[in-house]
C-alpha positions in Angstrom: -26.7 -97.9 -34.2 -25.2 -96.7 -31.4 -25.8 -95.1 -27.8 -25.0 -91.5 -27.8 -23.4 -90.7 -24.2 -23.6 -87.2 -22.5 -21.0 -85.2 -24.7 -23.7 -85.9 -27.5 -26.6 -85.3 -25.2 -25.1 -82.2 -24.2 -24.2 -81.4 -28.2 -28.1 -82.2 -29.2 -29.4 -80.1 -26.8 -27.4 -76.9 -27.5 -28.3 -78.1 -31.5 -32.0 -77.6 -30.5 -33.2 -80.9 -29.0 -35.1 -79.0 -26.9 -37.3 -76.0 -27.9 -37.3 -74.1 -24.5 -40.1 -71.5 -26.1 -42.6 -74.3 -25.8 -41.0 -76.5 -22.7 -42.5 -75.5 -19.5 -38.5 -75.7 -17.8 -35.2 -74.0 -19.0 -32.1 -74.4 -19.9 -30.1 -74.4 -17.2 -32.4 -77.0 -15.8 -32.3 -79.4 -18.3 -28.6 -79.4 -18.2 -29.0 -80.7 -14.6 -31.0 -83.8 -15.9 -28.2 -85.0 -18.5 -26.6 -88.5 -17.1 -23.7 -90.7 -18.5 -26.2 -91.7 -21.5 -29.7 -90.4 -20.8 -31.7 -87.4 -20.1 -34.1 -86.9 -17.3 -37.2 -86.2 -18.5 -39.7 -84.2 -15.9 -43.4 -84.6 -15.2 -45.4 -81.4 -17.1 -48.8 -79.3 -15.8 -51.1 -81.5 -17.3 -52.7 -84.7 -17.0 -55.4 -87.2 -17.7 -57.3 -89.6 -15.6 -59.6 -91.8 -17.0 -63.9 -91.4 -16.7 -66.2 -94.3 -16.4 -67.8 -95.0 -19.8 -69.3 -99.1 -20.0 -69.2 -98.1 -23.9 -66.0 -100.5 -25.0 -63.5 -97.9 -26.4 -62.4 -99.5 -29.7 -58.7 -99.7 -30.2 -57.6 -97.7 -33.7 -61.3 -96.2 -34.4 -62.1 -92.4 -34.2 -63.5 -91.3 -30.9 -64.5 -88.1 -28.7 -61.5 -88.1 -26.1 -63.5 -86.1 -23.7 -65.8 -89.5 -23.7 -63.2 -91.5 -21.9 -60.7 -89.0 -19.8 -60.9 -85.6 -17.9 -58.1 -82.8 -18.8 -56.3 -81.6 -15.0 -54.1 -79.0 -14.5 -51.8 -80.0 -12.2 -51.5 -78.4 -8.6 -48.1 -77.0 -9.0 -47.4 -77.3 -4.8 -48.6 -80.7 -5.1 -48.7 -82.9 -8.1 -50.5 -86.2 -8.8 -52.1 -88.8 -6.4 -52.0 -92.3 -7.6 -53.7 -95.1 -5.6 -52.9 -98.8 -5.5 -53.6 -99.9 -8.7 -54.6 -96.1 -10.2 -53.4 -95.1 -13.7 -53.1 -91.3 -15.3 -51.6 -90.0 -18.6 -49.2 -87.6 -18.2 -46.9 -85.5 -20.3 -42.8 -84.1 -20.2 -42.2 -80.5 -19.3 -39.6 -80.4 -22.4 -40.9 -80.0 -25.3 -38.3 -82.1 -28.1 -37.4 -81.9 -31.2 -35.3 -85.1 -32.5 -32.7 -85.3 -35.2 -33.8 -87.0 -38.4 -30.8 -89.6 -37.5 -31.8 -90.2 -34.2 -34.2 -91.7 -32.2 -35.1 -92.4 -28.2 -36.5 -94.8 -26.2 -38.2 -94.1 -22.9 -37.2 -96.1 -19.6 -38.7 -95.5 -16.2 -36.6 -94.0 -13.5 -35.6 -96.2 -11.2 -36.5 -94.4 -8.2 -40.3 -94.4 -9.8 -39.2 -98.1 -10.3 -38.9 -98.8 -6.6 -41.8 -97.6 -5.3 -43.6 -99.9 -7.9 -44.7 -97.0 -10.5 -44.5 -97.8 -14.0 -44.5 -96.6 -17.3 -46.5 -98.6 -19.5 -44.1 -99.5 -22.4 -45.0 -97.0 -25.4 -41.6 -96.3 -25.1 -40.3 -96.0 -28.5 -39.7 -92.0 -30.1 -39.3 -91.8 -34.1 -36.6 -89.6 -36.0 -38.2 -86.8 -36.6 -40.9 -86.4 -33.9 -41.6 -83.1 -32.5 -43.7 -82.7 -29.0 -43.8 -82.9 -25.2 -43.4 -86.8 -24.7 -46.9 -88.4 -23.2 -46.1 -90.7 -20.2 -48.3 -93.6 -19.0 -48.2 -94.6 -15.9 -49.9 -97.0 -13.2 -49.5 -98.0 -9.5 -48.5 -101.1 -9.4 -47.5 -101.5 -5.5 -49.5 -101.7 -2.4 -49.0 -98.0 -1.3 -50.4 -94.6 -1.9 -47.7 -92.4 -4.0 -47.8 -88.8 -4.8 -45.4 -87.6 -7.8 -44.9 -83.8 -7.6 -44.5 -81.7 -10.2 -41.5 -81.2 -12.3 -40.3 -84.5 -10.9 -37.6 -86.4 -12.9 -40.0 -89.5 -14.1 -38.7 -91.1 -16.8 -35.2 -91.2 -18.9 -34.7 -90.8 -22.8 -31.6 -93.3 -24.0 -30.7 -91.7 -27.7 -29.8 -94.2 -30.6 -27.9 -92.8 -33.5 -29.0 -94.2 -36.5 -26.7 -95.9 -39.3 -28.2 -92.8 -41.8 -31.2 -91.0 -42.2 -34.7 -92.5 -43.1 -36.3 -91.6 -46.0 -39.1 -90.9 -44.7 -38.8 -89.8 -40.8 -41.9 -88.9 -38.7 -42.2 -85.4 -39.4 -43.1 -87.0 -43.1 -45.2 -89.5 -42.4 -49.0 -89.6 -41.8 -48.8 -89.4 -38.0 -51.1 -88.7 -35.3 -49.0 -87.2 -32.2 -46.5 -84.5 -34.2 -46.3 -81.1 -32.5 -48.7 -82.7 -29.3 -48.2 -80.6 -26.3 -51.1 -82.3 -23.9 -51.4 -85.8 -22.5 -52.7 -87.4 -25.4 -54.9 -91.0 -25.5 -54.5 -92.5 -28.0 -55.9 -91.7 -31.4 -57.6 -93.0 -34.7 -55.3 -94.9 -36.8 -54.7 -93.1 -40.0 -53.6 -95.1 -42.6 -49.9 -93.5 -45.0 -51.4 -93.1 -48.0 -48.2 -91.6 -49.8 -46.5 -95.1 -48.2 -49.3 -97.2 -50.0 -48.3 -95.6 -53.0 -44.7 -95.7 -52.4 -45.1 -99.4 -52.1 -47.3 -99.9 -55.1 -44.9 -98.8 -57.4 -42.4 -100.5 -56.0 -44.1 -103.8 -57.3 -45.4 -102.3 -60.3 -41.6 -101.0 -62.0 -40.3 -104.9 -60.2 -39.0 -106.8 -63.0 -41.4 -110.1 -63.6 -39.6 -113.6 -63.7 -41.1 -116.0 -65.6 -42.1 -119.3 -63.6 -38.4 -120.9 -65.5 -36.3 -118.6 -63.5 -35.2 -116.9 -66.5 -35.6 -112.9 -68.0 -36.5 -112.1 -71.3 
C-alpha cells in the first residue's frame, strides 16, 4: 500500500473523486486544496451540536437522532463558534466518491492543530464509500475559536491498495453510504451476506481427523 502523491490526487479527481453535482464547492476550487500528498478538505453548511438528554445514549442501539442533537444551517458570513471545551459534528463541502482500490484517512490541519481544535479520530474512509465526509471536532484549548465556513479543516492522505476487496463498502451492509448531513452515529447493523459468507467457508473446510491425517 502506498501513498498516492498529488499527480494521483490530481488524476482521481479529474476520474470523478469528487462529484461536484452534489459538493457544495467547484472544481476549480478544489484544485486549490491539492498538496504534495493530501487534499484539503473544507467545512460544509451544516452542523450538529449536541442537546441535553440525562437518558444514557447507548452506543450501537437504534435511537431518534433528533433526541440527542439539533440540525444548524451554518451562517455563511460567519461559521461556527466553539467554546473551551465545546464539541459539534460537522460535515465536508465535497461530496467523494472513492476508488474500490483506494482508501483515505483523515488528519487534522495543522493550523486547526495549533489553536488546540481537534478531530476526534474516526478517521479512517473505506474503498468504496460514497458521501460528504462527517467531521468531529472539539475545543481542546483555553480560548474561544470561530471556524468560518468553507474553511480548509481537515486533510484526506489516499492509500492505494495492493488490489481490490472483494467486498468494498458500497457492498457491504453499511450505515453512512451516500450521507450528505453531519451524521451521529447510527445503529449497528449487523452483514448478514458476510455471516453467510463465513459460514460456508467452514462448512466446504476440509475436516482433519484428531491424527493429523485426511481420508
Amino acid at each position: 500500500m502506498s501513498v498516492i502523491c498529488d499527480s494521483g490526487i490530481l488524476k482521481l479527481i479529474s476520474e470523478g473523486l469528487i462529484d461536484f453535482d452534489r459538493s457544495e464547492t467547484d472544481y476549480a476550487s478544489v484544485l486549490r486544496q491539492v498538496n504534495p500528498n493530501t487534499l484539503d478538505l473544507s467545512l460544509g453548511g451544516y452542523y450538529r451540536r449536541p442537546k441535553t438528554n440525562e437518558a444514557p445514549f447507548v452506543f450501537g442501539v437504534a435511537h431518534q437522532t433528533e433526541d440527542y442533537w439539533d440540525l444548524i444551517e451554518m451562517d455563511r458570513d460567519d461559521g461556527v463558534l466553539l467554546n473551551p471545551g465545546d464539541i459539534f459534528l460537522g460535515c465536508s463541502r465535497e461530496y467523494l466518491c472513492i476508488p474500490k482500490d483506494v482508501c483515505a484517512q483523515v488528519f487534522t490541519k495543522s493550523s486547526l492543530g495549533r489553536v488546540f481544535i481537534n478531530h476526534m479520530m474516526a478517521g479512517v474512509i473505506d474503498a468504496g464509500f460514497e458521501g460528504t465526509i462527517t467531521l468531529e471536532f472539539k475545543n481542546e484549548g483555553k480560548h474561544s475559536i470561530m471556524i468560518p465556513y468553507g474553511a480548509r479543516v481537515v486533510q484526506l492522505q489516499f492509500n492505494r491498495l495492493e488490489g481490490i476487496p472483494d467486498r468494498d463498502y458500497s457492498m457491504r451492509k453499511n450505515r453512512y453510504q451516500g450521507q450528505v448531513m453531519p451524521e451521529p452515529a447510527r445503529a449497528e447493523q449487523p452483514d448478514m451476506d458476510l455471516r453467510a459468507g463465513v459460514g460456508r467457508l467452514f462448512q466446504d473446510k476440509t475436516e482433519i481427523p484428531r491424527d493429523g491425517k485426511t481420508a
